[in-house]
KEDRENBA-686740 format. One record per residue: x, y, z of N, C-alpha, C in turn. Coordinates in nm, 2 decimals. Atoms other than C-alpha are relative to their C-alpha. Layout:
BEGIN
{nxx=X&nyy=Y&nzz=Z&caxx=X&cayy=Y&cazz=Z&cxx=X&cyy=Y&czz=Z}
...
//
This chain:
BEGIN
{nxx=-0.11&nyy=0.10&nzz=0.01&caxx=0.95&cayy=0.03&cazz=-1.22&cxx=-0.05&cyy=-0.14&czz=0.03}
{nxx=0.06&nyy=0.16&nzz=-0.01&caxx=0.75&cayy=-0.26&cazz=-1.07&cxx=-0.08&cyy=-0.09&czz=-0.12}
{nxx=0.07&nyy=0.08&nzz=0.10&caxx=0.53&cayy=-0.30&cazz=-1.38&cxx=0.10&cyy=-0.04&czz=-0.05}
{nxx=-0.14&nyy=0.08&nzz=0.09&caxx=0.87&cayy=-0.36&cazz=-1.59&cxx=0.06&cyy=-0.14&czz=0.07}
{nxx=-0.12&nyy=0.09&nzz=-0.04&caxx=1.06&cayy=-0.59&cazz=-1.31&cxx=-0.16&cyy=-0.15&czz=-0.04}
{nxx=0.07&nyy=0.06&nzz=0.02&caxx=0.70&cayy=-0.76&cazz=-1.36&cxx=-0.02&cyy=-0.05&czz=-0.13}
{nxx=-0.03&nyy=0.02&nzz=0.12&caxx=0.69&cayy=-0.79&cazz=-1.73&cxx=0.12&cyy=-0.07&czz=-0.01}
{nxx=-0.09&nyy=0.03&nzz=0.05&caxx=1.01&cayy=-0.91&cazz=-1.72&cxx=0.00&cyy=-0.13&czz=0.05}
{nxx=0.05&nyy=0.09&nzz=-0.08&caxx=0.94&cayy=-1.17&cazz=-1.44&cxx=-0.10&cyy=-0.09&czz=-0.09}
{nxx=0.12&nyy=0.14&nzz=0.02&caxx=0.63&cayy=-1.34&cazz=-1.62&cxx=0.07&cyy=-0.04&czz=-0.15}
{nxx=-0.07&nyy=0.01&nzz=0.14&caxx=0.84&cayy=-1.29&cazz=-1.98&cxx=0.08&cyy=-0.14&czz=0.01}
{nxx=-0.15&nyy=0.17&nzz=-0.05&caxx=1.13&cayy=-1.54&cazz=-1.79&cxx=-0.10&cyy=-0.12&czz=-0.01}
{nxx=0.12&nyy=0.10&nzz=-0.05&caxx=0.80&cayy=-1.76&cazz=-1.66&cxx=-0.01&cyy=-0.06&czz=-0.13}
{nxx=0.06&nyy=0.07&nzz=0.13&caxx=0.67&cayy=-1.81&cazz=-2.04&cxx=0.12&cyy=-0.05&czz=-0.06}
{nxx=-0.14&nyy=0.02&nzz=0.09&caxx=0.99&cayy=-1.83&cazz=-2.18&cxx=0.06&cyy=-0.18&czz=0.05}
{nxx=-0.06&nyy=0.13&nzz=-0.10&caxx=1.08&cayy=-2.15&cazz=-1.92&cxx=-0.11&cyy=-0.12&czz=-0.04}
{nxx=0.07&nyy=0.10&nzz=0.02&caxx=0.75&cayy=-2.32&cazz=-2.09&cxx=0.03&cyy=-0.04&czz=-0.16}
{nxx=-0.01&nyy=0.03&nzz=0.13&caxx=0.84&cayy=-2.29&cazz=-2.46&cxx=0.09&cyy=-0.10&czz=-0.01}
{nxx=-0.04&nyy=0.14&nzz=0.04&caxx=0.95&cayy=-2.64&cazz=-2.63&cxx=0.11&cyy=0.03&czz=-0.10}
{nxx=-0.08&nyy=-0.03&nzz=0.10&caxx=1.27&cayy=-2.57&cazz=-2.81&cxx=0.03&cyy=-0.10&czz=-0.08}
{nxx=0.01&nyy=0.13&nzz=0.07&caxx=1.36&cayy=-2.75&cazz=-3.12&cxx=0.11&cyy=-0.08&czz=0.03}
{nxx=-0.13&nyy=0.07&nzz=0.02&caxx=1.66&cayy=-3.00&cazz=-3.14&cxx=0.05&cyy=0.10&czz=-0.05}
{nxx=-0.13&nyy=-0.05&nzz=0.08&caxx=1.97&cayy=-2.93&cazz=-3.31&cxx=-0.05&cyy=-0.08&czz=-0.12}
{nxx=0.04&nyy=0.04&nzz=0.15&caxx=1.86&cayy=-3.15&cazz=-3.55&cxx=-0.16&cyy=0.09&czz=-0.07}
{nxx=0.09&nyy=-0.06&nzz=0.08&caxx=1.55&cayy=-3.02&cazz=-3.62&cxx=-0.02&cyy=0.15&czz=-0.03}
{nxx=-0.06&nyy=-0.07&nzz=0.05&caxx=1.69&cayy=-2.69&cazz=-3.63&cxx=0.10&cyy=0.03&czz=-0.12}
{nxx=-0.08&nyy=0.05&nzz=0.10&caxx=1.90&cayy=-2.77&cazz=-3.87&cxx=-0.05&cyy=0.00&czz=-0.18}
{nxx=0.09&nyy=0.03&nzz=0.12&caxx=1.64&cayy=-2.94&cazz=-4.11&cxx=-0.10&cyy=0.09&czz=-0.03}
{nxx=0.12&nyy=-0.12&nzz=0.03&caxx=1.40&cayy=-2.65&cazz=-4.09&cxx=0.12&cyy=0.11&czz=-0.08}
{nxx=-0.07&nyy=-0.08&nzz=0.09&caxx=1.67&cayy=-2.43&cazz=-4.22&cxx=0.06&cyy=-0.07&czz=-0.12}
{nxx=-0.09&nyy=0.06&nzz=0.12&caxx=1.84&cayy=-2.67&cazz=-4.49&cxx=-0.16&cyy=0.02&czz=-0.10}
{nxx=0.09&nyy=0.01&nzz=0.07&caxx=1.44&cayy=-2.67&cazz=-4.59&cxx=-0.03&cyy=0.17&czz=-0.07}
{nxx=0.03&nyy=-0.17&nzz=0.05&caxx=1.38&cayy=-2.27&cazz=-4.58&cxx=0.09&cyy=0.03&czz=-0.10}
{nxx=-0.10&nyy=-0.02&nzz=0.12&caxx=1.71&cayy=-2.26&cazz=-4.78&cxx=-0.03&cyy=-0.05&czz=-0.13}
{nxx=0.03&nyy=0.08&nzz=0.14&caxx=1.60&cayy=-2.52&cazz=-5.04&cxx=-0.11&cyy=0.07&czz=-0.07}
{nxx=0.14&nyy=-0.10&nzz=0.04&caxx=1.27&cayy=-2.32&cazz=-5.08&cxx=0.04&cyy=0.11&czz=-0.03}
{nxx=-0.07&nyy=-0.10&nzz=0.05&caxx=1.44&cayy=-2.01&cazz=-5.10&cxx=0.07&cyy=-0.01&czz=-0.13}
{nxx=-0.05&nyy=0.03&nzz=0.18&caxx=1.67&cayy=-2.14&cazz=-5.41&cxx=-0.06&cyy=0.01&czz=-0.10}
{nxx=0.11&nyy=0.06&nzz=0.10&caxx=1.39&cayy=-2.31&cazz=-5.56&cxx=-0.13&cyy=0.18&czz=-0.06}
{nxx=0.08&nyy=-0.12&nzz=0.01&caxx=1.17&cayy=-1.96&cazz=-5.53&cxx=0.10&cyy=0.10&czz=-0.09}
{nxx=-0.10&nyy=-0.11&nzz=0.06&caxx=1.47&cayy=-1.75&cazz=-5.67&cxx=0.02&cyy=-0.08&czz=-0.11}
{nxx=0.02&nyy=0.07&nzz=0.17&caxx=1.51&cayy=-1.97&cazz=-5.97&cxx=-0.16&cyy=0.02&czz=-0.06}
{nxx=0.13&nyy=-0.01&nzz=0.02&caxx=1.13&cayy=-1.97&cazz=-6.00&cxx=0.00&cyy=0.12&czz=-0.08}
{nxx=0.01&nyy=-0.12&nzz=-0.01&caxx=1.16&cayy=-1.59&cazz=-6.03&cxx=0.05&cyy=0.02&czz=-0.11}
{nxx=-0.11&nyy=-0.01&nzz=0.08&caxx=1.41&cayy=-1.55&cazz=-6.23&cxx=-0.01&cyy=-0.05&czz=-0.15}
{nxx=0.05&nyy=0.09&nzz=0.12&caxx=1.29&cayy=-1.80&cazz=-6.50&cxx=-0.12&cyy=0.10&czz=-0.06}
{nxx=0.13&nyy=-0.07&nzz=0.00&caxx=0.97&cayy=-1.62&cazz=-6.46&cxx=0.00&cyy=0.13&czz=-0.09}
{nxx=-0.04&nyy=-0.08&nzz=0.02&caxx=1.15&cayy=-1.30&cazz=-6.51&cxx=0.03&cyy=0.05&czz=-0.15}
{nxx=-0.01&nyy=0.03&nzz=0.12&caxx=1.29&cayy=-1.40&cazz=-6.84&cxx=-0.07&cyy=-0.02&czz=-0.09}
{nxx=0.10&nyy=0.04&nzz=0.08&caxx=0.99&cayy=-1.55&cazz=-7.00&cxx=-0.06&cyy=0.12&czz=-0.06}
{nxx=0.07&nyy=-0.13&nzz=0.02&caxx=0.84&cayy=-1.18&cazz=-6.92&cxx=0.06&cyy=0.09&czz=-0.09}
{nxx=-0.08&nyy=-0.10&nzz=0.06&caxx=1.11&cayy=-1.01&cazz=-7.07&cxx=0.00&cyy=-0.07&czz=-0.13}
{nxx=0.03&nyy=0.10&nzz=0.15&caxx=1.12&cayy=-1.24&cazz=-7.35&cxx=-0.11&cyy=0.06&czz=-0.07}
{nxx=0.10&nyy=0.02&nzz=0.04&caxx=0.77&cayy=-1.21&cazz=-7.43&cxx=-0.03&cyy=0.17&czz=0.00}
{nxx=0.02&nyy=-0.17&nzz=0.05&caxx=0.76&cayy=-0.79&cazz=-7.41&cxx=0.12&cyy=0.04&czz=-0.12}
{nxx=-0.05&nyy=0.00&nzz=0.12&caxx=1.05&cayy=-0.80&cazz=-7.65&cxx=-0.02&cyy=-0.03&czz=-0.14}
{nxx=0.07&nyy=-0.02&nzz=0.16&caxx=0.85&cayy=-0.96&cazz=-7.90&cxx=-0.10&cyy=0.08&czz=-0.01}
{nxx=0.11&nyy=-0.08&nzz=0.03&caxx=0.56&cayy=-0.77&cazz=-7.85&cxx=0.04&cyy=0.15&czz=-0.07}
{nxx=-0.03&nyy=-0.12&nzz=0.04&caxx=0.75&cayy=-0.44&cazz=-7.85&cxx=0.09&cyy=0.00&czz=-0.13}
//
């Protein structure tokens, strides 16, 4: 039981050094992952089409 209250003890310790982001830059890292995500799922999708496209004429 002491190794856990210990683990849990140096867990808090590191946890009290990490640099959290703003609100804002929380924010902007997600409006970014989202825009990238859109952008990739249109990608795909286009991508998708072209493929299918292009085995329809073949077949």
């Amino acid at each position: 039981m002491s190794k856990l209250k210990t683990y849990f003890r140096e867990a808090l310790y590191e946890l009290r050094k990490v640099t959290w982001p703003t609100k804002k830059q929380t924010i902007n890292y997600s409006i970014v992952v989202i825009a990238i995500t859109i952008l990739m799922a249109i990608f795909f999708a286009v991508l998708d089409d072209i493929f299918t496209w292009l085995l329809s004429v073949i077949l």
